[in-house]
N, C-alpha and C positions, 0 to 999 in steps of 0.2 A: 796642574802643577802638583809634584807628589807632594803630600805631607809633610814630609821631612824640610824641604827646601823653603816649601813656603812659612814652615817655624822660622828656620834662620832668615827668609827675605822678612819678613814682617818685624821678627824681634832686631836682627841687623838694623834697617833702614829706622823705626822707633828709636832706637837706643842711640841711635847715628846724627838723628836730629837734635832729640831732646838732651842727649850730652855738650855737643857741639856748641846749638844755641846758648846751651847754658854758660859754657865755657867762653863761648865768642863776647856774650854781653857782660860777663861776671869782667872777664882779664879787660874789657874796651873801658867798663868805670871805672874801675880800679889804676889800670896801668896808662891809658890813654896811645900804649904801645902797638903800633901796626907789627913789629918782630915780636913779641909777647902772643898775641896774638893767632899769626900765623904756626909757631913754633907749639904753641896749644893745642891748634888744629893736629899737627902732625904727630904729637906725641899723643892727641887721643883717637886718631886715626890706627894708630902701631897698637900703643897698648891696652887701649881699651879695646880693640875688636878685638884682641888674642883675649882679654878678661872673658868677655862676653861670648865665643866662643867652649872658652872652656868651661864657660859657667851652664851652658845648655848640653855641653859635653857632659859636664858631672851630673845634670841633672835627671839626662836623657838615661845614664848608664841606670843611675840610683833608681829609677822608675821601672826599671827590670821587664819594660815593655815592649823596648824595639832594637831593631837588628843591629849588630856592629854597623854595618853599610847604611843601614838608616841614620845613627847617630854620627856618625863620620859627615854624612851628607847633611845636617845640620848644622855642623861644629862647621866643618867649611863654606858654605853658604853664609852660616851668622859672621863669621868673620871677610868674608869678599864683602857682603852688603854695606856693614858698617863701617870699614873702610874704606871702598868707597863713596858712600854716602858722609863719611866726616871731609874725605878729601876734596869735595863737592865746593865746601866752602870756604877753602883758600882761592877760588878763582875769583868770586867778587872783593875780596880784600886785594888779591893784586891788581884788578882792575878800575875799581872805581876808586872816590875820594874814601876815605876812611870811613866817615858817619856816613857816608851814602852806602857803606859796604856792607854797615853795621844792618840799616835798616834794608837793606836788599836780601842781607842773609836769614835776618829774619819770617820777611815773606818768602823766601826760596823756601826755607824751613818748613812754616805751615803749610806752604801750598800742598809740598809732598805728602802732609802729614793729613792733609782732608781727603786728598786723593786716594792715599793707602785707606782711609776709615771710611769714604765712602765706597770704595771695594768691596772691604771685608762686609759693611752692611748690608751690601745691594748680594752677597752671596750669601748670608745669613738669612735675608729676607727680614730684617727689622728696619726701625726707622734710621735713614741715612743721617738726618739733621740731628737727632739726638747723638747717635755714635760721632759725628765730626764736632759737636759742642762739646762732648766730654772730655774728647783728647785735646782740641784747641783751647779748652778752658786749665784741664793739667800743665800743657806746655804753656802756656802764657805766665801762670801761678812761676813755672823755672825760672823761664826769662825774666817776669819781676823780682823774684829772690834774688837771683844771680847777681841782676843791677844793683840792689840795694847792699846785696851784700861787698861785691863791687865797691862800692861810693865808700860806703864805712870803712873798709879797710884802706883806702885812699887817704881819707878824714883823719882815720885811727894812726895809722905808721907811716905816710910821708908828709 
């Protein structure tokens, strides 16, 4: 895979999880809302990939290292990955019971998220388990902030 594309597949699909999750658990304490929820998903499916996108747009140009056609090829990769990788997880919110959607989204989340670091380690040649403890240890740290912070503003304004 060239360069370019696997920037946007890696940064997309990361940024797609660990927002999403974040956002799926934060608005599930908080709001208790299945439409809150869903409606989360899609606005950070829309505007976070465009964020994200242009944010490896701006970064790729500022580095004065690679092609128009390379950063192009990043800037739309990072944005197809990320959403859809956010859009991924409206399907177990409309399918399953709510909490069972919650904790389904979660593991769909990781799963991807071990799969993508045990990739990138197994083509770095370092160790797999450390690279999949790192990020599963990061994105968990989301998900519990999320929640807590979730519960508190629950607590705090309604």
């Amino acid at each position: 895979m060239k360069h370019s594309l696997k920037r946007g597949f890696s940064f997309g699909l990361t940024s797609g999880i660990i927002t999403t999750l974040g956002l799926i658990v934060g608005l599930h304490s908080g709001t208790k809302s299945r439409l809150a929820v869903i409606g989360g998903i899609l606005i950070i499916a829309i505007s976070d990939a465009f964020s994200d996108a242009l944010g490896i747009h701006i970064s790729d140009e500022f580095e004065n290292r690679h092609s128009s056609r390379e950063i192009w090829e990043a800037t739309v990769s990072t944005f197809i990955f990320k959403f859809i990788c956010a859009l991924s997880f409206v399907v177990p919110i409309l399918l399953f019971e709510f909490s069972i959607a919650i904790v389904f989204s979660i593991i769909w989340g990781l799963s991807i998220l071990s799969i993508l670091s045990y990739r990138m380690a197994t083509s770095q040649k370092v160790n797999h388990w450390r690279v999949i403890a790192e990020h599963l240890i990061i994105a968990s740290l989301v998900i519990l902030l999320s929640h807590y912070i979730g519960d508190w503003i629950s607590k705090t304004f309604c």
